[in-house]
Jmol script that loads the backbone (N, CA, C; Angstrom):
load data "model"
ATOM      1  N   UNK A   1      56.315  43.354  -8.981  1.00  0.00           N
ATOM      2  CA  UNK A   1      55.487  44.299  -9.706  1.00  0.00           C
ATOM      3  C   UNK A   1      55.184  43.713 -11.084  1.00  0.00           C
ATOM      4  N   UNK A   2      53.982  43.813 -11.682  1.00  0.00           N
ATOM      5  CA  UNK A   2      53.380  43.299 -12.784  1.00  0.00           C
ATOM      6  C   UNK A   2      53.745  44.194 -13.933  1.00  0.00           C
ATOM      7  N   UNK A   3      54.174  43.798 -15.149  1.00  0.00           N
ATOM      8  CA  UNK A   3      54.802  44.180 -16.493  1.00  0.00           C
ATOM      9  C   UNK A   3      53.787  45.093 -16.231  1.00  0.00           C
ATOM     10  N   UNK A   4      52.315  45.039 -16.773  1.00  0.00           N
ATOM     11  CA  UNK A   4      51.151  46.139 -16.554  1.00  0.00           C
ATOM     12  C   UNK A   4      51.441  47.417 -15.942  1.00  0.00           C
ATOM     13  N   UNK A   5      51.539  46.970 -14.936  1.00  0.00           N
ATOM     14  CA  UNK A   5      51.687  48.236 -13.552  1.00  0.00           C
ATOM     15  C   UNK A   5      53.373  49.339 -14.064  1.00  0.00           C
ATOM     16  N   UNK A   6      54.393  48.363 -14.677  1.00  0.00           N
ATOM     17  CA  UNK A   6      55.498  49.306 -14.886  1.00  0.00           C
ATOM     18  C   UNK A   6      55.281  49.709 -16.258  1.00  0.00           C
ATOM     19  N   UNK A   7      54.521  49.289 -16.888  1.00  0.00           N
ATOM     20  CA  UNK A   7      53.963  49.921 -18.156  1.00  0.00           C
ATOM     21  C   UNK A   7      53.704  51.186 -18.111  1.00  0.00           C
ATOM     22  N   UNK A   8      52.412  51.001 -17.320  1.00  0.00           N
ATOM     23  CA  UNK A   8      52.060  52.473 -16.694  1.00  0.00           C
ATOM     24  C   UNK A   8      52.732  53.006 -16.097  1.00  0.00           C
ATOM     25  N   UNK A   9      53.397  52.977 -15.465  1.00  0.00           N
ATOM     26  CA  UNK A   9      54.433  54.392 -14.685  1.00  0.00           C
ATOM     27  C   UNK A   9      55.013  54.272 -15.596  1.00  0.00           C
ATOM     28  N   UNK A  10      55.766  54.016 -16.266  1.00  0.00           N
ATOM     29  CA  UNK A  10      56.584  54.645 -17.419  1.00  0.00           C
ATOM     30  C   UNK A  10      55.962  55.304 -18.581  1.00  0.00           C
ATOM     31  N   UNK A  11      54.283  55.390 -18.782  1.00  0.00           N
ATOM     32  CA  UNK A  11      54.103  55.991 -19.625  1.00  0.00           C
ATOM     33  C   UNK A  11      53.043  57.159 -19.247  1.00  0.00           C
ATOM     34  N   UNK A  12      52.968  57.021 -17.269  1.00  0.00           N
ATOM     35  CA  UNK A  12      53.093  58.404 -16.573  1.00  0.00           C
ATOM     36  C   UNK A  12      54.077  59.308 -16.612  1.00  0.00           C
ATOM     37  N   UNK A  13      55.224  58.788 -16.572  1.00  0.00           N
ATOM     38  CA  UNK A  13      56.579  59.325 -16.130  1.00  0.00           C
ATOM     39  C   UNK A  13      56.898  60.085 -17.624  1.00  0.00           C
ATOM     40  N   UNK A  14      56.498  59.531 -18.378  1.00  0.00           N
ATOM     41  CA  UNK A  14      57.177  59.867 -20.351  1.00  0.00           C
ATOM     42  C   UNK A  14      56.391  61.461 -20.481  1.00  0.00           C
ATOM     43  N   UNK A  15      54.574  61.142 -19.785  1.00  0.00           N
ATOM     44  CA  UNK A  15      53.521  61.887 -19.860  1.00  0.00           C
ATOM     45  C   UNK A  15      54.593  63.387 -19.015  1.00  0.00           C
ATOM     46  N   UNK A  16      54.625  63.240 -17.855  1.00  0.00           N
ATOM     47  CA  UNK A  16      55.282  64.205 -17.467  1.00  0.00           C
ATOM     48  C   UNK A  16      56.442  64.818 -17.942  1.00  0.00           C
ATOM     49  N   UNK A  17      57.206  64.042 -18.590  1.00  0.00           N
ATOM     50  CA  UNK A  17      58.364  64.565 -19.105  1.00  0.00           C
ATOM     51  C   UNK A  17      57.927  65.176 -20.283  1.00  0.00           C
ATOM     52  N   UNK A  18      57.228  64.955 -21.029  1.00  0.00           N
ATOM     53  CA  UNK A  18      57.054  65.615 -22.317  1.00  0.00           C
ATOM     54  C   UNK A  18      56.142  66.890 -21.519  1.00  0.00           C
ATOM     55  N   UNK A  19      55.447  66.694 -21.382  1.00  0.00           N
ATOM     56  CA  UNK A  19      54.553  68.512 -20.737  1.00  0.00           C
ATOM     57  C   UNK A  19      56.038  69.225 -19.945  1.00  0.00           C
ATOM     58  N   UNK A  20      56.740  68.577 -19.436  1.00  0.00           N
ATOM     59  CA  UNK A  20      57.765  69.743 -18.486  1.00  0.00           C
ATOM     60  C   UNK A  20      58.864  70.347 -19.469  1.00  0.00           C
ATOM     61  N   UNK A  21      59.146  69.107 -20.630  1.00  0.00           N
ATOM     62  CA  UNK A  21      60.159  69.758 -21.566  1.00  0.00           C
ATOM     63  C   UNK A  21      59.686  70.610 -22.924  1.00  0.00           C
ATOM     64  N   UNK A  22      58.168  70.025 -23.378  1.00  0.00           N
ATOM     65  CA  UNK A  22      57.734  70.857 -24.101  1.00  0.00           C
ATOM     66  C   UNK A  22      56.414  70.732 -24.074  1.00  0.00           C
ATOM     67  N   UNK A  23      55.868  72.345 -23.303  1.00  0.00           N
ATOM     68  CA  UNK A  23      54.858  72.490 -22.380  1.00  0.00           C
ATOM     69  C   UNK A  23      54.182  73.150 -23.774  1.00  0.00           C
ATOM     70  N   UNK A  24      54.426  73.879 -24.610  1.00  0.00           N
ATOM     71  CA  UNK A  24      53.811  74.608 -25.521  1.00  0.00           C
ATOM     72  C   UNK A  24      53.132  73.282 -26.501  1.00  0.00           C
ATOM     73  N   UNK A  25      54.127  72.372 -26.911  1.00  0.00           N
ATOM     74  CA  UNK A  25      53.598  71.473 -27.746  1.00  0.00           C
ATOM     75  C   UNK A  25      52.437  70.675 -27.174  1.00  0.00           C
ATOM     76  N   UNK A  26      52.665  70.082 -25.731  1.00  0.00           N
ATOM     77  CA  UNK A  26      52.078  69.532 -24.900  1.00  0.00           C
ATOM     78  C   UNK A  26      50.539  70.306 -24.787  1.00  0.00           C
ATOM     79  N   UNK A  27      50.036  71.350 -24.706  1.00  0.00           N
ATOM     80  CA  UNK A  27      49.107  72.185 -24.745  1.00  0.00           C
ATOM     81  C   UNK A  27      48.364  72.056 -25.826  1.00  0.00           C
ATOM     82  N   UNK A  28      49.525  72.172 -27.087  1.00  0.00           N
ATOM     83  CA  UNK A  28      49.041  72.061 -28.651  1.00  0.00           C
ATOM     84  C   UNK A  28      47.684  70.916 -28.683  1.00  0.00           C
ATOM     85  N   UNK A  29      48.780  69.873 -28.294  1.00  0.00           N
ATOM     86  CA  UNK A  29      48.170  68.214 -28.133  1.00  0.00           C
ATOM     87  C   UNK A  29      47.233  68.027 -27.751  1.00  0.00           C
ATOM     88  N   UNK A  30      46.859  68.679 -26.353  1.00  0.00           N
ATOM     89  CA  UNK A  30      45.201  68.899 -25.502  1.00  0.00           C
ATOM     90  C   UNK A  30      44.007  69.392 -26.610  1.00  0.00           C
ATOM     91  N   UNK A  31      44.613  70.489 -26.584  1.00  0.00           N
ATOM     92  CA  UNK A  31      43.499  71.616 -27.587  1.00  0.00           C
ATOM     93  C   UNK A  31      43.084  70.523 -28.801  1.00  0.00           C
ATOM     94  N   UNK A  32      44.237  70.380 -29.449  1.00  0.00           N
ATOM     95  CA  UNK A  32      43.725  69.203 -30.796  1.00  0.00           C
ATOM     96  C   UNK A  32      42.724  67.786 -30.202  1.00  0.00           C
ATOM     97  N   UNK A  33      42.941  67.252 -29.338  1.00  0.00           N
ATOM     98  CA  UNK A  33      42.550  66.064 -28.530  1.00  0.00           C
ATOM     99  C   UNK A  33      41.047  66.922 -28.178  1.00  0.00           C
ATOM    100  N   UNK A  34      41.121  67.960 -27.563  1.00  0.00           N
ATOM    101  CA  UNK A  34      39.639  68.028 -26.806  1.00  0.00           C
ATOM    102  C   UNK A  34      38.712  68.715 -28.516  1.00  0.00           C
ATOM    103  N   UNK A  35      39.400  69.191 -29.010  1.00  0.00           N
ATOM    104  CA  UNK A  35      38.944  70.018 -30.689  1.00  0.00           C
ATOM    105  C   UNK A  35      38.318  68.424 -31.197  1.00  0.00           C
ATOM    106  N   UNK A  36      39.063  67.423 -31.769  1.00  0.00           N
ATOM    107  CA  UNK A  36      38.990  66.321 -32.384  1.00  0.00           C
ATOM    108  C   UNK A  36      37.562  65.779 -31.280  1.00  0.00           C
ATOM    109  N   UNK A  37      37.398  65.324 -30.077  1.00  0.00           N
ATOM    110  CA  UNK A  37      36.028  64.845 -28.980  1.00  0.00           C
ATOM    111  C   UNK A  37      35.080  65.835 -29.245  1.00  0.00           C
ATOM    112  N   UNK A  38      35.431  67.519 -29.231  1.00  0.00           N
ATOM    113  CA  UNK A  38      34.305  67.933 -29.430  1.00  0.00           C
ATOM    114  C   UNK A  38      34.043  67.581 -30.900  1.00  0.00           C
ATOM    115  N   UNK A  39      34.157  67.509 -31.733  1.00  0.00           N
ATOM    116  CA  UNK A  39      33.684  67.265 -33.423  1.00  0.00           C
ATOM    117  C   UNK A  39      32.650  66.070 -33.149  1.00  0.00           C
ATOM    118  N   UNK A  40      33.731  64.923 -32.246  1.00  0.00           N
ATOM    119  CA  UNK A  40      33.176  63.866 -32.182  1.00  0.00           C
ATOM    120  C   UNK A  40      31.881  63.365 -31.687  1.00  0.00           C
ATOM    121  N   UNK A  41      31.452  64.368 -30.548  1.00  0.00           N
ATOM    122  CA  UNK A  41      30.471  64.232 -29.815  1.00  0.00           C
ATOM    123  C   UNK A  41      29.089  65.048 -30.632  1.00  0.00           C
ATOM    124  N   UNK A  42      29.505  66.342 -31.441  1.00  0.00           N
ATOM    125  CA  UNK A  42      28.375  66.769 -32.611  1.00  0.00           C
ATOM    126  C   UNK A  42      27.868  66.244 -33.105  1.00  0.00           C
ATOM    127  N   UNK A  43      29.212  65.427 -33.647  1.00  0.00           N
ATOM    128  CA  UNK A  43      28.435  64.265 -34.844  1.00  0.00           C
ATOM    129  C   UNK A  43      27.820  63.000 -34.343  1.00  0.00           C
ATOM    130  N   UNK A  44      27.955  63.074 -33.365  1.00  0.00           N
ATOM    131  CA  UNK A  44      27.385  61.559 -32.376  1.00  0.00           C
ATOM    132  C   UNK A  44      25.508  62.111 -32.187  1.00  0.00           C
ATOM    133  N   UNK A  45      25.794  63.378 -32.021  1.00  0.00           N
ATOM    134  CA  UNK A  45      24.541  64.265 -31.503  1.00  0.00           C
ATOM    135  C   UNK A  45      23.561  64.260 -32.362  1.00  0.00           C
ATOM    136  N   UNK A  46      24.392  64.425 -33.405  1.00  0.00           N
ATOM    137  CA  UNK A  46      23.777  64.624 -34.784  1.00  0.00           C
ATOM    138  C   UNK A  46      22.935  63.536 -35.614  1.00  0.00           C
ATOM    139  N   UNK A  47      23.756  62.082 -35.326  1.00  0.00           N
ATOM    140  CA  UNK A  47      23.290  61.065 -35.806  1.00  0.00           C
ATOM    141  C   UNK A  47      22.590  60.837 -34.744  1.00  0.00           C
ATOM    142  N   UNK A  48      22.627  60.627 -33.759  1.00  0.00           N
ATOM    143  CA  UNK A  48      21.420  60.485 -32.524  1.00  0.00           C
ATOM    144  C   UNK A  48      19.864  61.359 -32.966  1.00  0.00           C
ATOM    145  N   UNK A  49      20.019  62.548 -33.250  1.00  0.00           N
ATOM    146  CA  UNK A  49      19.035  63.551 -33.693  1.00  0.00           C
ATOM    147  C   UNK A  49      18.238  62.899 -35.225  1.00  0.00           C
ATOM    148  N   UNK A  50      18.836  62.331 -36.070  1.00  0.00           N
ATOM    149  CA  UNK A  50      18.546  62.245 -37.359  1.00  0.00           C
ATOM    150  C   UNK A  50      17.570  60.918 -36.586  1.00  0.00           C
ATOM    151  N   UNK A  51      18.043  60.064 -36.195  1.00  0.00           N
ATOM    152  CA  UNK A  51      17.600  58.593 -35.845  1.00  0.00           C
ATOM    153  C   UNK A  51      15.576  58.874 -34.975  1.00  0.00           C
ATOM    154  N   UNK A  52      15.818  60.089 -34.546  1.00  0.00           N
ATOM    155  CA  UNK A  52      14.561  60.494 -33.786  1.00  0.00           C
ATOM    156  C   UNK A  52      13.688  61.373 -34.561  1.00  0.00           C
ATOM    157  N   UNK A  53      14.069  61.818 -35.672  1.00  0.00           N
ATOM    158  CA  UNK A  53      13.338  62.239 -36.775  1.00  0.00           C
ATOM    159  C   UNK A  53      12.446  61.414 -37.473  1.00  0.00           C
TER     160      UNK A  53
END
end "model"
wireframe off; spacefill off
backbone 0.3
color backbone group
């Protein structure tokens, strides 16, 4: 098995363990993550919009 490949399962395996032991924080993390992409994608929108003006 390639260093790569056990990279990743262990930082599947970490992924799961943190949502099963702390599912509230884990949630926190999403909301902020998808909050932070949506900002990101406005302002992407935004400068896209200005550029066609």
């Amino acid at each position: 098995m390639s260093a790569k490949k056990i990279i990743g399962l262990l930082l599947i395996a970490f992924v799961v363990f943190y949502v099963l032991s702390n599912p509230t924080d884990a949630s926190d993390l999403i909301k902020n993550a998808a909050s932070g992409l949506k900002s990101a994608a406005q302002s992407f929108a935004q400068f896209i919009g200005s550029i066609g003006s």
